[in-house]
Structures are given as structure tokens and as C-alpha cells.
N, C-alpha and C positions, 0 to 999 in steps of 0.2 A: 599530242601526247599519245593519244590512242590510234598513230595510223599504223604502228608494229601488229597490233590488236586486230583491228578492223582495216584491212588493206581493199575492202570495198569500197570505205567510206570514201576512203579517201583518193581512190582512183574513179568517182563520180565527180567528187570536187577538181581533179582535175581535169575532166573528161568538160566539163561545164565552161571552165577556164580557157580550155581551149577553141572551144566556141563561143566566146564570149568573143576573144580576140578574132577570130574568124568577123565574127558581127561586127564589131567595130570596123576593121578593113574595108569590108564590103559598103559599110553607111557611108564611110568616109568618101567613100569612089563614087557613090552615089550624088554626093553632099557638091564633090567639085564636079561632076558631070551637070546637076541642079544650076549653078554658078557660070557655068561658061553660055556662050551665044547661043541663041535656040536656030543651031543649023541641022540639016539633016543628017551631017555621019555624029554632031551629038547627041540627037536625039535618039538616035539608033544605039548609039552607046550606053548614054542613061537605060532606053529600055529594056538593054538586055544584064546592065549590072543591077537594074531593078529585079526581074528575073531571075539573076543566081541570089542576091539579097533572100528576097520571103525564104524560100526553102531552109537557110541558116537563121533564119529568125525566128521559125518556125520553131527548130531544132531546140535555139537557145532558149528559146521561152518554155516549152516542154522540160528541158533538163533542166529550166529553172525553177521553176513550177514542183518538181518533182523533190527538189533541195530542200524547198522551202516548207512543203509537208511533210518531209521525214527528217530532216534534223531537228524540229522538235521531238520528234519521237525517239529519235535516237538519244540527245540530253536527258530526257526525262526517265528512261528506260537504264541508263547508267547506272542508276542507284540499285535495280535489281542486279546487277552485273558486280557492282562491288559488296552487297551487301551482306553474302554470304563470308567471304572473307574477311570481313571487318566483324562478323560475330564470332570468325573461329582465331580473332585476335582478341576477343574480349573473354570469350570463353577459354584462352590459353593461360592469359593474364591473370583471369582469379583462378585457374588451376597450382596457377607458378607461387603466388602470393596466398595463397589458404596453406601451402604448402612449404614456405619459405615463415609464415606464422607459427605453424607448428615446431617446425623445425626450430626457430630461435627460442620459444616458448620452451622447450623439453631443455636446450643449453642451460637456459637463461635457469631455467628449476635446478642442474646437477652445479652448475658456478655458484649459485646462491644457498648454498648448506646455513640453514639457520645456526647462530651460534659462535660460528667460527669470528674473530675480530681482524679488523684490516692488517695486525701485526701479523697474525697469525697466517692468513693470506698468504703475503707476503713473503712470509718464512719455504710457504709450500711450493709457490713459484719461484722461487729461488733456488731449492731446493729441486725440484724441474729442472730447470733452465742448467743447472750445475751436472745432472745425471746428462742431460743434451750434449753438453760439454767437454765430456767424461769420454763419448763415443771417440771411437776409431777415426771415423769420416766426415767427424767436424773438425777445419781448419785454425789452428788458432789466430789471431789476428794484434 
């Protein structure tokens, strides 16, 4: 989710990946070189796929090492990363609703005219609705 974000991160994880695979190859060469007869053009083989070996192990064990002490840091540090914008959603939220409070509160006082009876109402939005009606630009149906 966050590699659009953090395009570091996420070109270590695969910087690591690819050496991982490197490491593997190389063990593997290692692994059947170990398996075959102990003659001298295997032995000489083994020694030098031993040879390219360490140096990428080296590698991968470093950029693993390095992974494994910052993406804790990284997870844990997200919450400073979202946590201003999750206050200027909260802080939008009772702006919109303190204010969507008022606003129904003042309706709700000029709709509610003490006195008046539901007939009476009635009569007035009818009465509306009929001057609406009345207009030029309303179609009749």
C-alpha cells in the first residue's frame, strides 16, 4: 500500500529479493558441486563457487539485517505519518456537525411556530405548494 508513498522502501525490499535469489543459485551450485566425486576439476569448481558464494552472502545478510531493523521502525512510525490527517478529519467532522446542529436547530425553531394546529399547517403548505404551482416554470403533470 505505501510503495506509491515510500518508493525507498520499497526498492530495498526488492534490492534484498534479488539477492536473496542470487544466494540461492549460488548455494545451490555449491550444494551439487558438495555431492559429486571429490575429483580435482570438482574440487577446484566447488572452491571457486565457494568463493563467488561468501561475497553474496555477505551482501544478503547485510541488506537483511538492515530490513529487519528498520521496518520495525518504519510500522511503528506510520502512525506519526497518518496521524495528523486523521485529526484534521476529526477536527472537519465536529466543524461540519456543530454546524449542521445549528443549522437544523434554527429550521426546526422557525417550522415549529408555537400555536399553529396540524390543520392549520397544512392549509399553509398547501397554500405554498399551490403559489409553486401557480409559476410560469413549473410543468404541469
Amino acid at each position: 500500500r505505501f510503495s506509491s508513498v515510500f518508493p525507498s522502501l520499497n526498492m530495498a525490499v526488492k534490492r534484498r529479493e534479488q539477492t536473496l535469489q542470487d544466494y540461492k543459485r549460488l548455494q545451490s551450485k555449491v550444494e551439487k558441486y558438495e555431492e559429486k566425486e571429490r575429483t580435482g576439476p570438482v574440487l577446484a569448481k566447488l572452491h571457486q563457487a565457494r568463493e563467488e558464494l561468501r561475497p553474496v552472502k555477505e551482501d544478503f545478510e547485510a541488506k537483511n539485517k538492515q530490513l529487519l531493523e528498520e521496518m520495525p521502525k518504519f510500522y511503528s512510525s506510520r502512525i506519526d505519518y497518518f496521524k495528523p490527517s486523521f485529526e484534521s478529519l476529526v477536527r472537519a467532522q465536529v466543524v461540519y456537525y456543530t454546524e449542521m446542529h445549528k443549522i437544523f436547530g434554527d429550521l426546526t425553531a422557525q417550522i415549529d411556530r408555537p400555536g399553529l394546529s396540524d390543520e392549520q399547517r397544512e392549509r399553509e403548505n398547501d397554500a405554498k405548494l399551490g403559489e409553486l404551482r401557480a409559476l410560469s416554470i413549473v410543468a404541469d403533470d
